[in-house]
N, C-alpha and C positions, 0 to 999 in steps of 0.2 A: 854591550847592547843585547837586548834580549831578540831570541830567535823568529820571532811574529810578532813585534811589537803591535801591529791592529787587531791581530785575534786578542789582546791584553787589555788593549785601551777600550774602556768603560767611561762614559761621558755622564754628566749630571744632566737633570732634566735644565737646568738653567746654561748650564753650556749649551746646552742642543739649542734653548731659545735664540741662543746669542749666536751661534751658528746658521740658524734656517732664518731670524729673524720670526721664527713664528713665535707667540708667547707660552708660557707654560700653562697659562688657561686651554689656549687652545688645542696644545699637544693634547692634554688630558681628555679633554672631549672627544678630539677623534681617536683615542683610543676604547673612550665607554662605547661613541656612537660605532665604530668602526674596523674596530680592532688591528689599530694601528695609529702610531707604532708600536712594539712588541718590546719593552722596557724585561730588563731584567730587576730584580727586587734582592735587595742585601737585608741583612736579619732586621734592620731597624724599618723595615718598608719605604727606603728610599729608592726610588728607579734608579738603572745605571743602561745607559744604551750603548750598544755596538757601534763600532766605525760604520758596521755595512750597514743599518739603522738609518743611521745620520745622514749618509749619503741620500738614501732615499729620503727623507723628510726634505732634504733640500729641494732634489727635483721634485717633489711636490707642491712644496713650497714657490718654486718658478711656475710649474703650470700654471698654478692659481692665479696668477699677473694675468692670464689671460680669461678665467672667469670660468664658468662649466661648473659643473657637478664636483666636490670635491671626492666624494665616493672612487666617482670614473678615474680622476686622477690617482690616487691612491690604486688602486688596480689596474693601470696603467703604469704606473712606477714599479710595483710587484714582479709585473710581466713582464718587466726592462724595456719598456719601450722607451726609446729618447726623448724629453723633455723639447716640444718646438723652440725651433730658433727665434729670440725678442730682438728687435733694431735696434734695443737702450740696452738692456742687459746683456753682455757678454759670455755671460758665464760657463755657458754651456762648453765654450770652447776653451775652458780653463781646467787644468785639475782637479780631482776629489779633494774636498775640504780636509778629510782623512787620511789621502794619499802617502803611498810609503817615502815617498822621497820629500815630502814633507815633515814624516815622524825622524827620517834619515838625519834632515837638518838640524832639528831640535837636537836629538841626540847628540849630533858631532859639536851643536854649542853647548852645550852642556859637559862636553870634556873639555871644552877652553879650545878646540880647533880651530881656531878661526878661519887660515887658508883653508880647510878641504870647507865650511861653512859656507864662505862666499863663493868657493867652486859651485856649491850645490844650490845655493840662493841663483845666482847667473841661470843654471839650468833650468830651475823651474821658472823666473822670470823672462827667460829669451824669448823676444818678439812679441811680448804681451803689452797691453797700454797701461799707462799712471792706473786708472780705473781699475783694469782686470789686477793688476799688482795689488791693490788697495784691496779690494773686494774679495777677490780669490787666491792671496796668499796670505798676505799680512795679518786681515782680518781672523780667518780662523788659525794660522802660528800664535799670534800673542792669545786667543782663547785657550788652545793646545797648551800654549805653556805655562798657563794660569792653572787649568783641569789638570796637568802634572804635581804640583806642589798640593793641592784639594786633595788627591789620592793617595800623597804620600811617595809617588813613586819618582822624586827628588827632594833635594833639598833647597830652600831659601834662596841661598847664593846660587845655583842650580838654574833655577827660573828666574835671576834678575839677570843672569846675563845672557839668557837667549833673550826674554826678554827686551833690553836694553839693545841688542843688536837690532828686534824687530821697528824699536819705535825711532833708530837712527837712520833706516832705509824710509821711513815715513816722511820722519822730519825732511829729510832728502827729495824727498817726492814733492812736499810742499815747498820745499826751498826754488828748485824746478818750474816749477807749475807758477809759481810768483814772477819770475824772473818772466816767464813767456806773458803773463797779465800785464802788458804794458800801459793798458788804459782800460783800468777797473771801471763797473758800472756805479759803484760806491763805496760803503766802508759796510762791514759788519764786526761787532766785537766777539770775542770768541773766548770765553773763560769755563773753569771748573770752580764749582763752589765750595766754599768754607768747608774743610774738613774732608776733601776727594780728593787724592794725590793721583789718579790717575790721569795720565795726558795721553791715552791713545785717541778716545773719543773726539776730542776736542781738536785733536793735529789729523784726525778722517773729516771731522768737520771744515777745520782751513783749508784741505786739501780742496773737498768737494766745491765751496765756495773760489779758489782760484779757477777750479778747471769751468766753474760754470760762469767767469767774467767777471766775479765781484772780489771787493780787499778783505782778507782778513786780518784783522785785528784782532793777533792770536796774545792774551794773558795769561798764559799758563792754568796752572792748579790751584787748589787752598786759598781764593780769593772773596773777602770780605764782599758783600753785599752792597757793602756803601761806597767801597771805590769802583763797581761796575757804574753806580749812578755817577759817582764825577767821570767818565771817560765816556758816559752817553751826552750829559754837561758838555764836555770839553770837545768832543770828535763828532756828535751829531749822526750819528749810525743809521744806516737804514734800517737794521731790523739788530736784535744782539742772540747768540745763539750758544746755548750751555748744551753741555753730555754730560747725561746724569749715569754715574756708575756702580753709586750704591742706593738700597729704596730703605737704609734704615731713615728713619725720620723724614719721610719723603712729602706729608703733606707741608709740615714745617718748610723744608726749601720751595713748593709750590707758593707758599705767603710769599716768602722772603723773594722769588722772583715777580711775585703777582705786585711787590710795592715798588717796582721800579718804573719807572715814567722817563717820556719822551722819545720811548721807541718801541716797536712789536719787539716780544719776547719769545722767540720758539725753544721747545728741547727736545731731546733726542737722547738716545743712549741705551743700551742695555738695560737699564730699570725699568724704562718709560716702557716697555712692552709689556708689564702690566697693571700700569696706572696711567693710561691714555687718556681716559672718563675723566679719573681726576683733576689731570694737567689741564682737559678744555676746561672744567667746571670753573675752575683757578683762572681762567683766562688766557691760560696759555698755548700759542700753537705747537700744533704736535706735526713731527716730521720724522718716518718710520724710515727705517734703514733698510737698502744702502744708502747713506749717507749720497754717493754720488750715484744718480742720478737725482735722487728726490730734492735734495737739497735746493739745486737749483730750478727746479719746477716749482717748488714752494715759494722761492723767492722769486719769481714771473708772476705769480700769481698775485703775491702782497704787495707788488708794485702793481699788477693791474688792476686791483681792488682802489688804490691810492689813487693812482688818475682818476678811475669813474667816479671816483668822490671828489673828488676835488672839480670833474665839470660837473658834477651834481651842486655841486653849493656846499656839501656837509664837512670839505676841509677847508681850513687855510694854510697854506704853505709858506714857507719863509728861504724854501733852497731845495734844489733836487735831489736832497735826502730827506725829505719828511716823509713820512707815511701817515695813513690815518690810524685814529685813532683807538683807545685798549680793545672795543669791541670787534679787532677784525682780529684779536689775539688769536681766540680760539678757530680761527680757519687751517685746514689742513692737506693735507696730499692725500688723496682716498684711497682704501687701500681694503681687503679683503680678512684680515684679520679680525679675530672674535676681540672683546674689550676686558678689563677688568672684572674679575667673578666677583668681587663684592664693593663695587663703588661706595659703602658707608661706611666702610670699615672702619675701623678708631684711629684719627693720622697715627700714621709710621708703622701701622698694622701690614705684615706681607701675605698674597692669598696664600689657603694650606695649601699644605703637601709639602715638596722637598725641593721650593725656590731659595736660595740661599742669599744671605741679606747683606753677606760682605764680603762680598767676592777679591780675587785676587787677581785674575785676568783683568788686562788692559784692553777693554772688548773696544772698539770703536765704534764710532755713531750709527 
């Protein structure tokens, strides 16, 4: 193990999105308007950010939930002041995304240790909720362990099986969090589309939907388009809800979800942070991460939209899963994030700079 693994670790601009949730649009901007964050540049002029960086983008990124000046926050975070405490978000009272004893973990999986692994999992998760586990461990570990193999500084096998460890404390989470869902408020489906093997997104997504009362109807990875339509057919869904992981070809799967009928379609994921514009234009709702809280304030929302339509006159229902209709797709959870830098792009076009278009991390939603 190297001597200062965080003085080492260099983060890609698209990691850091996938970490603070902010986009790589809007990094960029506050660092022309701002001068910040303070990226370092490798000879091909792609940024690379420091652990201590990141961290700060994060608390910045929390303040913002509360609204103000972003300037003030940014020089607020500089200053080390504490990010205020949020009633929904926990986070404050969780470790740094970058924290040593999370680089620790990685590490000891990646020599195949598994007892000292889950010694040090325990530790960092003692007395934390499904949520704070979800959100401030799991989340940026499978990031971590994707920006390891991106660097070069593992190999393949390396990061499938820290990896693989992190999306089995997940599946765990949701397996949990189901069992305590005794009496769901409905169904939602929950798939990865054609040609996306990634299942973290999608298993933070069933997660967030157990803990906020609804079923998920979790279908894994690499699933055809036409069998999400027979299991809205056959299961009647209140809403169905994909994690987008890669934006090659990204207006292409915005079609391919925009042709599916009989139930609202929302996404989420690591891509979707910077083709938001897109996804509403396409009809799609957009639901920005974390995964848990928003999730299920999105889904409060698209049920109350559903009732006041339906004492309005403008649904007909047939069962207390229908929702109205495609034009409440594009409704969302509001959020403070800048949008896509170039909404006309040519589909499957990614904005410039150094967002990377196939990533390896298993980011969740």
């Amino acid at each position: 193990m190297k001597a200062d693994p965080l003085s080492q670790a260099h983060y890609s601009i698209a990691a850091v999105s996938k970490l603070s949730g902010v986009s790589c649009h809007t990094l960029r901007v506050w660092e022309r308007r701002y001068g910040f964050p303070i990226p370092e540049r490798l000879a091909s002029g792609h940024r690379r950010y420091p652990a201590q960086q990141v961290d700060l983008i994060c608390q910045v990124a929390r303040r913002c939930q509360f609204g103000g000046s972003i300037a003030q926050h940014i020089a607020e975070a500089r200053a080390g002041h504490p990010p205020p405490p949020s009633p929904v978000d926990q986070q404050a009272q969780t470790p740094p995304v970058t924290g040593h004893l999370m680089t620790e973990l990685i590490d000891t999986l990646q020599r195949a240790d598994a007892r000292s692994a889950e010694a040090i999992y325990r530790r960092l998760t003692g007395g934390l909720s499904p949520e704070e586990i979800a959100n401030a461990i799991l989340t940026p570990a499978l990031t971590d362990a994707g920006e390891r193999l991106f660097r070069k500084d593992c190999s393949l096998v390396e990061e499938r099986l820290a990896t693989m460890f992190f999306l089995r404390k997940l599946a765990a989470l949701v397996d949990d969090a189901q069992r305590a869902n005794a009496a769901p408020r409905g169904r939602v489906i929950v798939f990865v589309m054609q040609g996306d093997r990634h299942e973290g997104g999608a298993l933070m997504l069933s997660l967030a939907l157990e803990l906020a009362g609804w079923r998920s109807l979790f279908l894994g990875a690499d699933l055809p388009i036409h069998e999400v339509q027979r299991g809205i057919e056959r299961w009647q869904p209140v809403a169905v809800g994909v994690s987008l992981s890669l934006s090659r070809n990204i207006r292409k799967r915005f079609d391919e979800l925009e042709s599916l009928r009989g139930a609202p379609i929302f996404v989420g994921g690591r891509s979707l942070l910077n083709y938001q514009g897109l996804a509403r234009r396409c009809g799609l709702g957009v639901v920005r991460g974390p995964a848990i809280p928003n999730v299920g304030r999105y889904l409060e929302g698209l049920v109350g939209h559903g009732r006041q339509a339906e004492h309005d006159g403008d649904v007909v229902t047939s069962g207390p899963s229908v929702l109205p209709p495609h034009h409440l797709r594009g409704e969302e959870y509001p959020d403070w994030h800048d949008d896509s830098p170039n909404p006309n792009a040519h589909p499957g076009a990614t904005p410039s700079g150094d967002f990377r278009q196939d990533e390896t991390a298993h980011q969740p939603l």
